[in-house]
C-alpha positions as CSV (number, residue, x, y, z in Angstrom):
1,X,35.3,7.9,-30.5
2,X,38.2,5.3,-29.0
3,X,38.2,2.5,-29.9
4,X,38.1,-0.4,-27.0
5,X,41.7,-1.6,-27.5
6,X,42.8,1.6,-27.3
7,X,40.8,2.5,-24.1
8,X,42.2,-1.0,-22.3
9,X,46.4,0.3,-23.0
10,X,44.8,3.6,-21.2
11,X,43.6,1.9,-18.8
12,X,46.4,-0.5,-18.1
13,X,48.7,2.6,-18.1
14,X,46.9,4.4,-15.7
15,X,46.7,1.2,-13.4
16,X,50.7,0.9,-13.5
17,X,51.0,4.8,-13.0
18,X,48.5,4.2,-10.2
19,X,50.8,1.4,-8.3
20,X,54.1,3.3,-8.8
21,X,52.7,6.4,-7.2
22,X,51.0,4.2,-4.1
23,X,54.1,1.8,-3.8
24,X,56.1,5.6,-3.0
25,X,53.4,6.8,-1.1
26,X,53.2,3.1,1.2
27,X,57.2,3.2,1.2
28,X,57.3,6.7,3.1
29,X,54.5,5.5,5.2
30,X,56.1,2.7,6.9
31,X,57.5,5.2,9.2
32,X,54.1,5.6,10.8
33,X,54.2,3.4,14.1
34,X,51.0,0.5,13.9
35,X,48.7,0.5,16.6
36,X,46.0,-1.9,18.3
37,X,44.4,-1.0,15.5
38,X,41.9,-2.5,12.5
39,X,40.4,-0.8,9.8
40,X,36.9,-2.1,7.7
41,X,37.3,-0.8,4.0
42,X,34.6,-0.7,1.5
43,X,34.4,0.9,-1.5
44,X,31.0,-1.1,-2.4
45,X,29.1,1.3,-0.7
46,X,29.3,4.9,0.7
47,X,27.9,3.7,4.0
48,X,29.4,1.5,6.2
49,X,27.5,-2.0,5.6
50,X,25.7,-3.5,8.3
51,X,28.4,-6.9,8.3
52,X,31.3,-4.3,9.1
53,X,29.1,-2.6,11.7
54,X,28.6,-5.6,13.5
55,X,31.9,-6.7,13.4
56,X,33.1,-3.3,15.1
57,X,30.8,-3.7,17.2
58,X,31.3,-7.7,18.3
59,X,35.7,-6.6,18.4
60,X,34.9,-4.0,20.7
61,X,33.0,-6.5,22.8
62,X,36.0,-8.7,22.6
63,X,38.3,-6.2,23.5
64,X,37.3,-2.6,24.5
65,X,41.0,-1.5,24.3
66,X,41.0,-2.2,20.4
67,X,40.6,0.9,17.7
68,X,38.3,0.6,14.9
69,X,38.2,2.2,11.7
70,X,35.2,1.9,8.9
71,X,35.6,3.7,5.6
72,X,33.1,3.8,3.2
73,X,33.5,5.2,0.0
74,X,32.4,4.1,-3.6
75,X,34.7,5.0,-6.5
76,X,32.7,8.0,-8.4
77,X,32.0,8.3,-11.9
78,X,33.3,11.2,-14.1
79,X,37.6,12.2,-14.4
80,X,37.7,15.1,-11.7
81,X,35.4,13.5,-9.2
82,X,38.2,10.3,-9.7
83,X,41.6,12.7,-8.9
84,X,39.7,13.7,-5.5
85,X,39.1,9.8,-5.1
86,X,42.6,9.5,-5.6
87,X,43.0,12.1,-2.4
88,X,40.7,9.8,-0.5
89,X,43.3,6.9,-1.2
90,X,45.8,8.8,0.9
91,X,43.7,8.3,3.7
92,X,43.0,5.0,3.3
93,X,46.6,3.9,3.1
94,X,47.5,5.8,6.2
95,X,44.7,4.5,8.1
96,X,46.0,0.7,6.7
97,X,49.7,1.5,7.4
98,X,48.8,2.5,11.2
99,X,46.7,-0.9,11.7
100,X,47.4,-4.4,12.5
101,X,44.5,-5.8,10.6
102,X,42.6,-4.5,7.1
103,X,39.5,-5.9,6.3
104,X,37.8,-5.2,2.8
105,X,34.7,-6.8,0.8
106,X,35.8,-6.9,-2.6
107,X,38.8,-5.4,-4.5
108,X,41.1,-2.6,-3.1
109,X,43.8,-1.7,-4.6
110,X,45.6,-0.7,-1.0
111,X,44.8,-4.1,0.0
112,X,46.2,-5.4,-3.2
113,X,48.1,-3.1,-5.3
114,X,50.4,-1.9,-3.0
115,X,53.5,-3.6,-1.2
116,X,53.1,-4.9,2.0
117,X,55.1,-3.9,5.1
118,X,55.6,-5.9,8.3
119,X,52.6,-6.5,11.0
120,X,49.3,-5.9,9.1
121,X,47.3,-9.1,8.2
122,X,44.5,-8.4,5.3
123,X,41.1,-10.0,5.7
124,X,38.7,-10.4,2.4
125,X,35.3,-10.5,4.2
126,X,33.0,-10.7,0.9
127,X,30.6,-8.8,0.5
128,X,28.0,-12.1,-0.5
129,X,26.9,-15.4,1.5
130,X,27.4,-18.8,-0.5
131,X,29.4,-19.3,-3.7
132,X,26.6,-19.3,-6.6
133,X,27.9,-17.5,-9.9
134,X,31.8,-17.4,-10.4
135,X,33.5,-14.1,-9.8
136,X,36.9,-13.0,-9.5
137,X,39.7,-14.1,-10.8
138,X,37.3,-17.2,-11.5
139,X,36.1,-15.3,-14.5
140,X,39.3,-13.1,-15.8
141,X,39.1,-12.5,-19.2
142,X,35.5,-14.2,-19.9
143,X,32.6,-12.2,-20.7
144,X,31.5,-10.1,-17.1
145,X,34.8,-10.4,-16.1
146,X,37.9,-8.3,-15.8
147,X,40.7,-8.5,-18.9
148,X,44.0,-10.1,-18.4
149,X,46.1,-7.2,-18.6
150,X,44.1,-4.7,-16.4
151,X,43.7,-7.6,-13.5
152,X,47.8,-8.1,-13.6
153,X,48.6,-4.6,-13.3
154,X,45.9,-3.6,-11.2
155,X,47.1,-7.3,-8.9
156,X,43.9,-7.9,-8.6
157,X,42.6,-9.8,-5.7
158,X,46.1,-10.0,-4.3
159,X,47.7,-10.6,-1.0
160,X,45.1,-11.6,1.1
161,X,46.4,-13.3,4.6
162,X,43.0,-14.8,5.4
163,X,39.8,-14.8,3.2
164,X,36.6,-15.6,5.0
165,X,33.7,-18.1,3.6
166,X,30.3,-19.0,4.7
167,X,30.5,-22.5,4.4
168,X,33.0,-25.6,4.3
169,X,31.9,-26.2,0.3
170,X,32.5,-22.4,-0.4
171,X,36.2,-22.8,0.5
172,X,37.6,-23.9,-2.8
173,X,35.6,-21.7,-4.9
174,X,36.3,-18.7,-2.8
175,X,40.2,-20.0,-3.2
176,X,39.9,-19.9,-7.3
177,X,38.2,-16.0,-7.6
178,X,40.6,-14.6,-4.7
179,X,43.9,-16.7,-6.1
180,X,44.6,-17.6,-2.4
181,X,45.9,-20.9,-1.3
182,X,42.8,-23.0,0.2
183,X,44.7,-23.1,3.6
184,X,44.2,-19.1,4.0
185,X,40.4,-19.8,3.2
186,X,38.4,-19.6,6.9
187,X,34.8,-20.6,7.3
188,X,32.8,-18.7,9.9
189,X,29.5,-16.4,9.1
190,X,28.8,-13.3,7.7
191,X,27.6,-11.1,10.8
192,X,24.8,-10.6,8.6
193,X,23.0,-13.7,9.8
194,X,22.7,-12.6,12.8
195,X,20.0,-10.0,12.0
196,X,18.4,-12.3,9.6
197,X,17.9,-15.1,12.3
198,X,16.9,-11.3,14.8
199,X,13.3,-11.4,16.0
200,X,13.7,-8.3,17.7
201,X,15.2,-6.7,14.5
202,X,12.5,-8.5,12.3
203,X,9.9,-6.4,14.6
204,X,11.4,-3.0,14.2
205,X,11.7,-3.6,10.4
206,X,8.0,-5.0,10.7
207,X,7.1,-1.5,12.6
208,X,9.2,0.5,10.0
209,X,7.9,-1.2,6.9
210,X,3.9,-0.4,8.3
211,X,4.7,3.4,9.3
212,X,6.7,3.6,5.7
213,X,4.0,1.5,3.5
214,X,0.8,1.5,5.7
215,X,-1.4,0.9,2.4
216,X,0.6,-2.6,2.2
217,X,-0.3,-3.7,5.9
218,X,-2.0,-7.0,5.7
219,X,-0.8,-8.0,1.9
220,X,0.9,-10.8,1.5
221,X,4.6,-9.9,0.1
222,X,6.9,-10.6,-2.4
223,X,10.4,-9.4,-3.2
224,X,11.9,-9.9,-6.5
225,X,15.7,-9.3,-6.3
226,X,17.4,-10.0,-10.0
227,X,21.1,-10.2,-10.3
228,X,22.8,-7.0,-11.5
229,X,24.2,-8.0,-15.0
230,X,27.8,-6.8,-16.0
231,X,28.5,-8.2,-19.1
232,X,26.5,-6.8,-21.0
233,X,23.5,-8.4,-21.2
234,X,19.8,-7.4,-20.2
235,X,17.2,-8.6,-17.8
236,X,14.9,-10.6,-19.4
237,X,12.2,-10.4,-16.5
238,X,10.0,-6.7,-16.2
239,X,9.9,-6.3,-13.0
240,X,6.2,-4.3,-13.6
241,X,4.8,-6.9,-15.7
242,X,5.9,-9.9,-12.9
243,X,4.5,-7.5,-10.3
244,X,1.2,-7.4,-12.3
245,X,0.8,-10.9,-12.5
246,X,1.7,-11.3,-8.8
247,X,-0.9,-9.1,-8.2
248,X,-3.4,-11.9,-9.7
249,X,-1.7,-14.7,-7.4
250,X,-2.8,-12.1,-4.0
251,X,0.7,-10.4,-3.4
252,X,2.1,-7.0,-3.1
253,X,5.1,-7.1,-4.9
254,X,8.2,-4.9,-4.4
255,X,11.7,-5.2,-6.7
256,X,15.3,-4.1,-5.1
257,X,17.2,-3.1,-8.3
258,X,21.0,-2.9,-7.4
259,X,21.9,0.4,-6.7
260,X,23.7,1.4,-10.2
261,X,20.6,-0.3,-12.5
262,X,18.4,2.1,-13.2
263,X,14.1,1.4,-12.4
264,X,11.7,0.9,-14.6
265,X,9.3,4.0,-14.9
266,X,6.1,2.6,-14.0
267,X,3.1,3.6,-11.7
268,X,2.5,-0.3,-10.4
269,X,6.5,-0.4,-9.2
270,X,7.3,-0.5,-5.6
271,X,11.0,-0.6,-4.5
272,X,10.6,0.2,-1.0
273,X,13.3,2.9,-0.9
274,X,14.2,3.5,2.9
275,X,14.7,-0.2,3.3
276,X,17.6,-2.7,2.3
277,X,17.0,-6.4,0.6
278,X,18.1,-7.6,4.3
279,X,15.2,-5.8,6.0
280,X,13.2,-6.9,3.4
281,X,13.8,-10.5,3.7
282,X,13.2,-10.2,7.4
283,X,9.0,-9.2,6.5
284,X,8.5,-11.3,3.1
285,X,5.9,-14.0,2.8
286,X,8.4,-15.3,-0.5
287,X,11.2,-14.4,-2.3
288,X,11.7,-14.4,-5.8
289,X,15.6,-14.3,-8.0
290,X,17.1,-15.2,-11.1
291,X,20.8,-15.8,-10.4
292,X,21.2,-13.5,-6.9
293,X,23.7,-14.6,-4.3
294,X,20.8,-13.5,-2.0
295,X,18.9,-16.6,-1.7
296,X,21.6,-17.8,0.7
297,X,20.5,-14.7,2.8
298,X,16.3,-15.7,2.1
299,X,17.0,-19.4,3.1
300,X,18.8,-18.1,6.5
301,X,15.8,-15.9,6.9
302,X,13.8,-18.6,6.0
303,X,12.0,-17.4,3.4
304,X,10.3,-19.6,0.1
305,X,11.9,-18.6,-2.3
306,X,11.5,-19.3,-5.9
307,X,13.9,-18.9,-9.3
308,X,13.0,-17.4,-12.8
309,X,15.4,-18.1,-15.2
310,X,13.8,-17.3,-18.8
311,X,17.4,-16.7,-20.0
312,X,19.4,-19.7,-18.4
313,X,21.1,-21.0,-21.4
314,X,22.7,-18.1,-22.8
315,X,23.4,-16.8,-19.3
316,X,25.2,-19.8,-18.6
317,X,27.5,-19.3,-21.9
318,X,28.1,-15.5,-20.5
319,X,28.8,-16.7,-16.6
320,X,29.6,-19.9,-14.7
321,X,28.7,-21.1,-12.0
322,X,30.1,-22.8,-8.8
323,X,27.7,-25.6,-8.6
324,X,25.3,-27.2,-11.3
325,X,22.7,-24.7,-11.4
326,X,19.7,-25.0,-10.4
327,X,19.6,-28.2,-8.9
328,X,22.1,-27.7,-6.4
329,X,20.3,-25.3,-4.7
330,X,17.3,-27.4,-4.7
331,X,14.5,-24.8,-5.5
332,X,11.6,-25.0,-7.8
333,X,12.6,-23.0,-11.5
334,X,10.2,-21.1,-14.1
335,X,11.4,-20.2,-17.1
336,X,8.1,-17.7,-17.9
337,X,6.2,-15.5,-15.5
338,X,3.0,-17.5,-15.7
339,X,5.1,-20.6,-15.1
340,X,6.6,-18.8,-11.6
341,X,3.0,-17.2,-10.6
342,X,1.3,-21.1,-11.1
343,X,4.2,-22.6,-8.4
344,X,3.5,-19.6,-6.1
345,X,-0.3,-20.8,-6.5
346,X,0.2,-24.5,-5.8
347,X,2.9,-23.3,-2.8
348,X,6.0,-24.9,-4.4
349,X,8.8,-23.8,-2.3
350,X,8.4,-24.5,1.4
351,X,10.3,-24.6,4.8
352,X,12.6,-27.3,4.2
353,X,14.0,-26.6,1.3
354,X,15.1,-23.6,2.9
355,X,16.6,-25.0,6.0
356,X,18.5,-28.1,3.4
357,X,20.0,-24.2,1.2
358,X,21.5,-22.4,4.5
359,X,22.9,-25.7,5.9
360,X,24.6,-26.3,2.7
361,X,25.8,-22.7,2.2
362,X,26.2,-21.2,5.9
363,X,27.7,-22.4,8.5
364,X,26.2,-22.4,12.2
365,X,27.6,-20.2,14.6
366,X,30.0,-22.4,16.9
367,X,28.4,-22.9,20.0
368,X,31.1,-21.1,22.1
369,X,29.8,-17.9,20.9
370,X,26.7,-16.1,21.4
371,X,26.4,-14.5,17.7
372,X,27.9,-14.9,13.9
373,X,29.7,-11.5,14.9
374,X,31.6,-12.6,17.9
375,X,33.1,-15.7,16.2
376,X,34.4,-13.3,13.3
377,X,35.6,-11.1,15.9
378,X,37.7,-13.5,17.4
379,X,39.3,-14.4,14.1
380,X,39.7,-10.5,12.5
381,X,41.7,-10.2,15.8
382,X,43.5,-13.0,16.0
383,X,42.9,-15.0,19.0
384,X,41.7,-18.3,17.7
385,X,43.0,-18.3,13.7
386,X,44.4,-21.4,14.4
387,X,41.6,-22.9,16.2
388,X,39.1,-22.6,13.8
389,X,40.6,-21.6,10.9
390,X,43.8,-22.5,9.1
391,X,44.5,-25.8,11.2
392,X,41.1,-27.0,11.3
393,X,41.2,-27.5,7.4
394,X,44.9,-28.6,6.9
C-alpha cells in the first residue's frame, strides 16, 4: 500500500506536470480572438446550478447581444475516467480564452492554475450564502483542509479579479479563504434568493412535492440537512433514529445527504430524491442542521430552524469557524436528539430570529433592481463594478 507521504509528492508532481502542460496549452490559445462573451464554470456539479442559471438568464436580460456559456462537469473518480477529464479541460480553457468574463463556484484550476492573458476578468461566485465554517485557504494545512504543498502548486484559489459575497460582514472572511485583497471582495446576492423569497416557485415545488410524495400531503415537515464532513470525521446524528423521534413530535421528516455521502439503509428514511435542499426549504414547516451553510438559505426562506450539535467541541478542534458559533447565529442548540425534539415541542425557533440571520448574512437586493439576479448581472458584466462594488467599500 503507499504510504501518505508518498501519495502527497505524487500528487504535487502531477499538479506541477498539470500547470506546465495548461500554461502551453493557454499560451497557444491566446491567439483565439475574445468575444462578448462569459462563461459560468462548475465543476461542483454535473448540472448547471440554479444561481448560474439565473444569472444567464438575468445577463441576457441586461443585454440580449451578450454570449453565454455554462459548463458543468464534476471531476470523476477512478485514473482513466480522470485523463478524459483532462480532455474536457481543453474545452474549458478555450471557452475561457474566447470570453471576457469567467465565473466559477469553487476552485478551477483554469481559473487559477493557469496564466492569465489580457481582457478576461474572473468572478468567484461561491457556491454557499453567509460565511459560517472556514474554508479555503482559511484552513490550508489543518485538518479538512488542503496541504501546503498541493494548494501552492495547484495555486489554489488564485487570481480572482472580483469575488462575490452575500453580505458586508462576509467580506473579510471571504478575503482570507480566497487570498484576495478585501477591495476585490463585492457584496450583492446569490441569485438563489430570489427563488427562495419566489411564491410562484414555492407553489410549483408545493404541486411537485404532493404529485411526488402524496402520502406526505398534510404532515407537518421537517428537513434535516447535516454538513458533509471532509476530514475525517463521522456524523454523530442518525438521520433514522432523529426521524423516528420526529415522528413522536408530529412531523414527517426527510434528510438531504450531500451528494458524495452515502444514505443510511433504512425503511423509515425519506430523502426526497427528485427535489433539491432549495425546493425543499421552500415547503418545510422547520429546518434542522449541525454546521450547514444552509441555514443562511432557511432564514431567507424563512424557515425555524434549529441546530444539533452533539459533537461541537471536538468539531470545533477539527474546523473553525468565522464567527463564535452558535451564538452568532442566534438559534436555539441541542446537543442530543431528545434535547432538539423537546425545543421543536415548546416551538423554540420562530420568525424573527430568522429575519435578525438573513439580515446579518444577506444582503437586500438594491432597490434599483427588480431581482438578486439582475444586480449580479450588472456586476458579472461590468456596468456598475464601481458603483456598487470596489468603490463603495474603499
Amino acid at each position: 500500500m503507499m504510504s501518505v507521504a508518498r501519495r502527497l509528492r505524487l500528487d504535487v508532481l502531477a499538479a506541477y506536470a498539470a500547470r506546465f502542460a495548461l500554461t502551453v496549452v493557454s499560451v497557444v490559445m491566446r491567439v483565439l480572438p475574445r468575444r462578448h462573451k462569459v462563461t459560468l464554470l462548475t465543476r461542483q456539479s454535473s448540472t448547471p446550478p440554479s444561481d448560474f442559471r439565473l444569472l444567464r438568464e438575468a445577463m441576457l436580460r441586461a443585454d440580449p447581444s451578450v454570449e453565454v456559456v455554462m459548463i458543468a462537469r464534476m471531476v470523476p473518480p477512478g485514473i482513466v475516467r480522470k485523463f478524459a477529464y483532462a480532455a474536457h479541460l481543453l474545452v474549458e480553457m478555450y471557452h475561457a480564452s474566447t470570453s471576457r468574463v469567467l465565473v466559477v463556484d469553487g476552485y478551477s484550476i483554469i481559473a487559477s492554475a493557469t496564466p492569465r492573458s489580457e481582457g478576461l476578468t474572473v468572478v468567484q461566485l461561491w457556491h454557499a450564502l453567509g460565511a459560517l465554517k472556514k474554508f479555503g485557504l482559511s484552513i490550508v494545512g489543518q485538518r479538512g483542509g488542503r496541504d501546503p504543498l498541493l494548494a501552492k502548486a495547484m495555486r489554489m484559489h488564485a487570481g480572482y479579479d472580483i469575488v462575490i459575497a452575500s453580505a458586508e460582514r462576509c467580506r473579510e472572511p471571504f478575503a482570507e479563504a480566497f487570498g484576495a485583497d478585501i477591495s476585490k471582495v463585492v457584496v450583492a446576492p446569490l441569485p438563489r434568493v430570489d427563488r427562495l423569497r419566489d411564491p410562484a416557485r414555492r407553489a410549483a415545488v408545493r404541486e411537485r412535492f404532493t404529485y411526488l410524495y402524496p402520502e406526505l400531503t398534510g404532515k407537518r415537515l421537517a428537513l434535516f440537512a447535516p454538513t458533509v464532513r471532509t476530514e475525517g470525521s463521522t456524523a454523530t446524528i442518525d438521520p433514522a433514529e432523529l426521524t423516528r423521534a420526529m415522528a413522536d413530535a408530529g412531523y414527517a421528516t426527510i434528510t438531504k445527504l450531500h451528494p458524495l455521502v452515502p444514505v443510511p439503509v433504512d425503511s423509515q428514511l425519506r430523502v426526497a430524491p427528485g427535489l433539491s435542499t432549495q425546493d425543499l426549504l421552500l415547503i418545510a414547516d422547520l429546518f434542522i442542521t449541525d454546521y450547514s451553510s444552509a441555514v443562511f438559505e432557511a432564514a431567507v426562506a424563512e424557515v425555524p430552524s434549529y441546530l444539533i450539535a452533539p459533537d461541537l467541541d471536538a468539531y470545533t478542534q477539527r474546523r473553525d469557524f468565522y464567527l463564535a458559533y452558535p451564538e452568532d447565529l442566534g438559534l436555539p442548540m441541542a446537543r442530543t436528539i431528545d434535547e432538539l425534539v423537546k425545543m421543536v415541542r415548546h416551538q423554540a425557533a420562530h420568525a424573527d430570529m430568522m429575519v435578525a440571520l438573513r439580515e446579518n448574512y444577506v444582503a437586500v437586493t438594491h432597490e434599483q433592481y427588480a431581482t438578486a439576479a439582475d444586480e449580479l448581472a450588472r456586476v458579472v458584466l461590468g456596468t456598475d463594478v464601481v458603483a456598487h462594488g470596489r468603490d463603495k467599500h474603499d
